[in-house]
N, C-alpha and C positions, 0 to 999 in steps of 0.2 A: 692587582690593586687590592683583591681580597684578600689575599694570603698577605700581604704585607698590616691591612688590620686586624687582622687575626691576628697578626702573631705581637703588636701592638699592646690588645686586648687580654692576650696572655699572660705578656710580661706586667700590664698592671694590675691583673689579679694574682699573681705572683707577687708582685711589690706588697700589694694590701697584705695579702697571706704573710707574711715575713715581719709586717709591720705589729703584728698583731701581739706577740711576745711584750712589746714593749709597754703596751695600757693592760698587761695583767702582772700583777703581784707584784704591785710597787708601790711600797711604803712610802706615804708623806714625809717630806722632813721633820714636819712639823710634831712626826710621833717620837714619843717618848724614847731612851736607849738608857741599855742598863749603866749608862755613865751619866750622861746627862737629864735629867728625868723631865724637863719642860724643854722647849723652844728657848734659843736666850734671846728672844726680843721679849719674853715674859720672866724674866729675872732681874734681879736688883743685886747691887753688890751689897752683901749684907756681912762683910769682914768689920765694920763698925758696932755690929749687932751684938745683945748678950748670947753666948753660946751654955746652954743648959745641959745638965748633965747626961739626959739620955738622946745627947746630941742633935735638939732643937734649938734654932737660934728665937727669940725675942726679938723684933725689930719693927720700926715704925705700929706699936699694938699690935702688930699680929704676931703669932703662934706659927713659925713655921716648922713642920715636923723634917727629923733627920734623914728622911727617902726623899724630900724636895729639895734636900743641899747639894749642893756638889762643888768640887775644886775645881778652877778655870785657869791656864794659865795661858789663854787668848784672849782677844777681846773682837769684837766683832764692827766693825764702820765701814762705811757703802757696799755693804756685802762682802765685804774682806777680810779676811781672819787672819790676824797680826799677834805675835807674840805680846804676854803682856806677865809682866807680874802678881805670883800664882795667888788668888784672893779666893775669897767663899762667895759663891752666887746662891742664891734661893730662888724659887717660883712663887715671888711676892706677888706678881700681877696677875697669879691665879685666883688668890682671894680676895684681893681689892684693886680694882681698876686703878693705872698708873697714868700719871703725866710724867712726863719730861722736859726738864728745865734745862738750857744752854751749861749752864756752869754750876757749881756748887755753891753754898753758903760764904758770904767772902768776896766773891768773885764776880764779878759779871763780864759780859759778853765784847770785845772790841769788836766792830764793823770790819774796822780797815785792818786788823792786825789776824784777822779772825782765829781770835783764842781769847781765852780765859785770862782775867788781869786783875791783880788786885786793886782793893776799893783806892789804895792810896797812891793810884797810876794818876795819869793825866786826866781820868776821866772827874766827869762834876760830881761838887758836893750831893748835887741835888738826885744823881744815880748810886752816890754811896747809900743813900738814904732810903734808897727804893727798897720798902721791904712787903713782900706780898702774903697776907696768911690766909685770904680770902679770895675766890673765884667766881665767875659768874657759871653757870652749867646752865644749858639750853635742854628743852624737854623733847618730849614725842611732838606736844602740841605746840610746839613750839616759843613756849614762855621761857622765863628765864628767874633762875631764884638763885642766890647767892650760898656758897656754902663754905664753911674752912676747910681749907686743901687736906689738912692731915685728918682730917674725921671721914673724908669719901674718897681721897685718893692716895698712892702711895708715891712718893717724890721720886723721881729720879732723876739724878744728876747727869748724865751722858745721853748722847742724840746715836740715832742709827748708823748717821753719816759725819764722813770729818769738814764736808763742803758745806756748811750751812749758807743758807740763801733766802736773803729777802728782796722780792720782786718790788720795786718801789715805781717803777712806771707804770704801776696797776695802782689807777686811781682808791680802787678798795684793799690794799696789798696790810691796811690795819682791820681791818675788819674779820672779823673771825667769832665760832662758834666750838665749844669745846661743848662734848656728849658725856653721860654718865659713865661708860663704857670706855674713857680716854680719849676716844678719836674724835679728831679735832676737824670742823671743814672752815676753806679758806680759796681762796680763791677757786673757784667753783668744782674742786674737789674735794674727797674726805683723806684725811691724813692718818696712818696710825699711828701708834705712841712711838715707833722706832722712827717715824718719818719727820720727826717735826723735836724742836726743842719753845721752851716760849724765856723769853727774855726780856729785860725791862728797853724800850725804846721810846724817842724823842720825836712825837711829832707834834705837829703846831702848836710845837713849845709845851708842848704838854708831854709829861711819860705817863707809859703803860705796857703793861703785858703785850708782849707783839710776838707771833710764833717764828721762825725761820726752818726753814723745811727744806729737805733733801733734794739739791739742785740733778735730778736725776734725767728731765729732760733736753739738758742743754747738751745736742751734741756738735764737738769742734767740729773743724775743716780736716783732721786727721781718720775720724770718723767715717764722715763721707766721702773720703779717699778710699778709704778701706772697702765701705759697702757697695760703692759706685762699680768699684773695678770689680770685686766678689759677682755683682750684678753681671756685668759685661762681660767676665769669663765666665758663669752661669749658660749667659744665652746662646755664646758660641760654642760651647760643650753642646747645649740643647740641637742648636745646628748641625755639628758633626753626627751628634746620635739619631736625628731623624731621617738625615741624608744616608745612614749605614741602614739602617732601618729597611729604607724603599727601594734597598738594590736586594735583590734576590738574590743574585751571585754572592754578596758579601755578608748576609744575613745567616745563609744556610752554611758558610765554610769557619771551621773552630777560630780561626784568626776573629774574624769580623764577630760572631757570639761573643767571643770571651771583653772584644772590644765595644758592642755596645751593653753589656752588664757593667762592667768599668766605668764608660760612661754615664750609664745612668746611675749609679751608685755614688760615683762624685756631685754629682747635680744633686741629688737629695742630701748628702752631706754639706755641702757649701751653703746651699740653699736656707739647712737647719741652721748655719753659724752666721748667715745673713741675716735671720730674724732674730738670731739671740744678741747681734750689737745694737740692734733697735730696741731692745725688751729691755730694760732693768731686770735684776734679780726680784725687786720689789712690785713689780707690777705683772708677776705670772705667780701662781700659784706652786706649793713645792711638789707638787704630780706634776704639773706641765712644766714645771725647767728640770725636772731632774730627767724626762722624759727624753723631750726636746736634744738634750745634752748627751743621753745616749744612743739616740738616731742619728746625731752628728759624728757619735765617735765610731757604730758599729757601722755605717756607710761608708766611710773613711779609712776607716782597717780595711775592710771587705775590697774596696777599690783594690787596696794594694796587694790583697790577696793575688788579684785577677791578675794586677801586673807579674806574677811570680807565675804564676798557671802560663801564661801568652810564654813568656821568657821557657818555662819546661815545654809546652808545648813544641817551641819550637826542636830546641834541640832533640826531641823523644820524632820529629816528624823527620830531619835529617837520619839520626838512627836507623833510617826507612820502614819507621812502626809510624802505623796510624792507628789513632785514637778514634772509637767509635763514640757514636754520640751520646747514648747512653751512660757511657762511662766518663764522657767530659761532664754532662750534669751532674751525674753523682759528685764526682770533684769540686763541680760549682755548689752546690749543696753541702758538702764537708767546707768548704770555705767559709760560707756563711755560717756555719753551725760554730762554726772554730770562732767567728767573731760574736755570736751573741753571746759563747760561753768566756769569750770574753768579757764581757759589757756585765753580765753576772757576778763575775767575781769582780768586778769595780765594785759594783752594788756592795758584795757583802765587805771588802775591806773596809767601803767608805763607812758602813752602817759596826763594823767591829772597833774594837778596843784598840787597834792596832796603834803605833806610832802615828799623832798625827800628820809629819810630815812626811810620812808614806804615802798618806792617803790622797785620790786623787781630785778632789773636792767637787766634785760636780754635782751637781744640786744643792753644795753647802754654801761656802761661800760666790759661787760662781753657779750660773747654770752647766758654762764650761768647765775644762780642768786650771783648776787655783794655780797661776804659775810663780804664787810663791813656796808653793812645794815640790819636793820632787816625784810627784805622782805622776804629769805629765811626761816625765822623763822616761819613768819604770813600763809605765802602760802606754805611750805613746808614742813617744820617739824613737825609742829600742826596736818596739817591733816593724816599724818605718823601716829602720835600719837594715835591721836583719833581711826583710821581703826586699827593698834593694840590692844588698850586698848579694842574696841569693839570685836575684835576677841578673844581676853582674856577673857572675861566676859561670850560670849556666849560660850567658852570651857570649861569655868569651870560648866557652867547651864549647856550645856551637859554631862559633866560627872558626875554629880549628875544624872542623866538621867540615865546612866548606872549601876551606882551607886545602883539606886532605882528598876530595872530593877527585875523580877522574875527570878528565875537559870533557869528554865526549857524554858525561850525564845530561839525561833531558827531564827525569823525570824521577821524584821523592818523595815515596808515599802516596803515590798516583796524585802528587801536584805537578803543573810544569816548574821546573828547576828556576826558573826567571820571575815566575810570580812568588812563591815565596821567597826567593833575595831579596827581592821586590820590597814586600814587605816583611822582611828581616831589617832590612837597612833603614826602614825609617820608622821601626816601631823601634829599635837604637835610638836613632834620634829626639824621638819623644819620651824615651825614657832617659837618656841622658839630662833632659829637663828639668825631670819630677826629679833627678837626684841631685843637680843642683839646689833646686827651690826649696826643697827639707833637708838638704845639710846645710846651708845658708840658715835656716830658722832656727835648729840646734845650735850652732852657732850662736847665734843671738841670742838663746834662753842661756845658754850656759856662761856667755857674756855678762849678760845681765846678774844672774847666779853669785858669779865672781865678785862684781863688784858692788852685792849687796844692794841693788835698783830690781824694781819689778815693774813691768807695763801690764797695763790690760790690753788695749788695740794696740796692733804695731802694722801699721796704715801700710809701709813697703812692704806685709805678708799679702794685704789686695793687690798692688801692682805686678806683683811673681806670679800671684795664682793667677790673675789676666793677660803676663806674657805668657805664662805657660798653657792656656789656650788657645794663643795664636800659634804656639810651636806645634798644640795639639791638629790647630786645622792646618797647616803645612804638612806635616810629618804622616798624617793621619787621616787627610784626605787629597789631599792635592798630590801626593807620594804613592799615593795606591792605585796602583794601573785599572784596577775594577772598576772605580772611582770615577777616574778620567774618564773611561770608555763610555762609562753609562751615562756619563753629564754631555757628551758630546753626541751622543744618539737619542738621548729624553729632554737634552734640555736645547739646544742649540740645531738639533736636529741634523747635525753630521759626524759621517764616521770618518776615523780616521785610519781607520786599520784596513785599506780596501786589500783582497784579496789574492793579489798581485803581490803584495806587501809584506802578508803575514807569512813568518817563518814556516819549517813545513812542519815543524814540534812545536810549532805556540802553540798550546792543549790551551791557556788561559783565555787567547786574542781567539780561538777558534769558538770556544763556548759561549765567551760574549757574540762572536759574530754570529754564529746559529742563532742566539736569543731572540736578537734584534734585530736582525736579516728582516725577517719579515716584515714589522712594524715599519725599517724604513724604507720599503720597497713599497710597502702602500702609499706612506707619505709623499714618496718618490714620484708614482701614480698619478695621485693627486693632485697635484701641480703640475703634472704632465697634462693631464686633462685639459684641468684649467687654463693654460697655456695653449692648448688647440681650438677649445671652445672661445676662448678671446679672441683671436687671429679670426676663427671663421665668423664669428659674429661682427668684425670692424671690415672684415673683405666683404662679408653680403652685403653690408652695408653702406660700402664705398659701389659697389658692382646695382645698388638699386637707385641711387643716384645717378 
């Protein structure tokens, strides 16, 4: 029991250790790049602006200088970055605090159409007319003084988001407080300028300025499709890895290692992509989503690393060479080195000049990878690919291995011949799984791809990863004769392999039996006792009456 916390204890100061890379030397998004010189939720389109000759624009009174400009030819809504027609942005809302309005001059906002419509739609005279020059602004102390919008702030026509939303069953859903600073609070939190647009609205027959704000809470039944099941393969992965964990036989042999780092490497990736469908982009800071995003992606590689290591292992163990342990970590060690230096070079293409639909967008638009580009494809899916296919290859060179094998072998690399078939045959199985569930998802991106559609959640990727937990505890626990053995002597309190029974080459059934020989000969004992001592205490009993 101590050796199995210990080595518990190990693997998560090992975890922390590895974790550690990822909270040093990681640039906010929010910092400047030799292309883009502000954040664009602090810019304004300023292609209506006068452009001066030492290439400053004039706009809205201010002076903006030519290292604040830059060319866009995206535009950015609910944290998405959508092609857009190439215009000039500035970092206006660096020198004067911005609001943003639903629509532009012209135009106001439709409810039910939700877009921008001109004054001579359907809508009333009495909203063509709504014209605003002046604002109220709330203080520190909370007064309130009125002031003209273009003397204290810079207008902006576009909202963060394309869902604009007004909460109307909140009794106070018109009530609102706009700050010197742009940010707006309203229904009892604080809005920034990308989260909220204000628009003219109709209540008790009266209009006014009413903000509508980034519907970022509202998540569907697709959603919590997704997180529920992510949830529930999560806790059965957890399952499997603590039951591998507390077997000492499957702990200490390279199978069972290489298979609870796997395991726990998935669990902390899943885990990371479980909290980023509950987080908006907007409500985590750009150190923690772009963080978060690559603990999701370098746990995730790394798993598949392992599946490729298990898949060599094997066949390098038929070969009749075995791997010492020393030299399996070192392995484990170059895996994971291989995937932070991955997750690195994400970092610098995403932070380079490169083409943006190279890039993988994680922390820009997405805390995840943007899947309207093909970064996910170049840095995700490919190397998925690849660590399959090679797992593929070397399992079928192993089973030619077996294949070729003399009947009379009992014994591969001082394993019994029977335990690792054993568990050759149903780490097959489980891998067969994982390569369904991600060529199925390629499949789907490149679907989608084709026909010009992009998802953010795609709810049947939770119900795959949750069958492919249960194929994981079949394949991976219930298929592994260690497994069995120790659950029928620790848990259930019988064995099955009595010794009558066991072949006279089972090396695997004999090890377990030495192990636990003992333990259940006590228990055996035990009840033996007790069993004597009942009977003599119910006969003295009847014998003093």
């Amino acid at each position: 029991m101590f050796n199995a916390f210990n080595l518990e204890l190990q693997i998560l100061s090992v975890l922390l250790w590895l974790l550690l890379p990822f909270f040093m030397s990681v640039r906010p998004l929010a910092a400047a790049t030799p292309t883009y010189p502000c954040p664009y939720a602090q810019t304004v389109n300023i292609s209506d602006g006068l452009r001066l000759k030492d290439g400053s624009y004039s706009y809205a009174g201010l002076l903006i200088a030519a290292n604040m400009t830059a060319q866009y030819n995206f535009k950015v809504a609910d944290g998405i970055v959508s092609n857009a027609p190439s215009h000039t942005r500035g970092c206006a809302c660096l020198q004067r605090p911005c609001i943003t309005f639903c629509c532009p001059p012209g135009q106001l906002f439709d409810e039910y159409k939700h877009d921008c419509l001109p004054h001579a739609s359907t809508l009333s005279a009495q909203q063509q007319s709504a014209q605003y020059t002046h604002i109220e602004v709330s203080d520190v102390n909370g007064g309130l003084k009125v002031v003209n919008i273009s003397d204290m702030f810079v207008m902006r026509f576009e909202a963060g988001c394309s869902r604009k939303y007004i909460d109307k069953s909140e009794a106070s859903f018109w009530k609102w407080d706009l700050y010197a600073n742009g940010s707006l609070s309203s229904l009892g939190r604080i809005w920034d300028t990308d989260q909220y647009c204000l628009t003219p609205f109709e209540h008790k027959k009266v209009w006014s300025l009413v903000p509508l704000t980034c519907e970022r809470s509202a998540h569907g039944f697709r959603l919590w499709i997704y997180a529920i099941c992510l949830f529930m393969g999560i806790l059965i992965y957890a399952f499997i890895l603590l039951t591998l964990v507390s077997i000492k036989a499957v702990r200490n042999g390279g199978y069972g290692e290489s298979l609870i780092f796997h395991l726990a490497s998935t669990i902390i990736g899943l885990s990371a992509l479980t909290y980023l469908a509950f987080r908006s982009r907007l409500e985590l800071s750009e150190t923690a989503c772009r963080n978060i995003g690559f603990i999701a992606y370098v746990f995730l590689i790394f798993s598949f690393f392992l599946l490729t290591i298990i898949s060599w292992n094997f066949w390098y163990n038929f070969k009749t060479r075995r791997l010492s342990s020393w030299k399996r970590k070192l392995i484990y060690m170059f895996a994971f080195g291989l995937a932070v230096g991955l997750r690195f070079l994400l970092k610098f293409i995403q932070d380079s000049d490169i083409y943006q639909p190279l890039k993988p967008g994680i922390g820009d638009a997405f805390c995840w990878f943007d899947v309207r580009l093909w970064g996910i494809l170049l840095y995700f899916y490919i190397p998925i690919l690849i660590c399959l296919a090679f797992s593929m290859l070397l399992y079928l060179k192993t089973y030619l291995l077996i294949w070729n094998l003399p009947e009379d072998v009992i014994n591969v690399a001082g394993y019994d011949i029977k335990l690792i078939k054993a568990h050759f045959f149903a780490f097959f199985g489980y891998l067969l799984g994982v390569t369904c569930v991600w060529l199925r998802e390629l499949f789907v991106y490149l679907t989608f791809r084709w026909r010009g559609q992009y998802y953010i959640i795609d709810f049947i990727t939770g119900v795959c990863v949750f069958a492919l937990s249960v194929v994981g505890l079949i394949f991976l626990l219930y298929k592994n004769p260690l497994v069995r053995a120790w659950w029928h002597v620790n848990v259930t309190f019988y064995l099955p392999y009595r010794a009558e029974e066991r072949t006279e080459n089972g090396v695997y059934l004999t090890q377990i039996y030495h192990t636990d020989q003992e333990r259940t000969d006590k228990l055996k004992s035990r009840v033996k006792k007790f069993r004597i001592f009942s009977y003599l205490k119910n006969n003295s009993f009847k014998l003093y009456f």
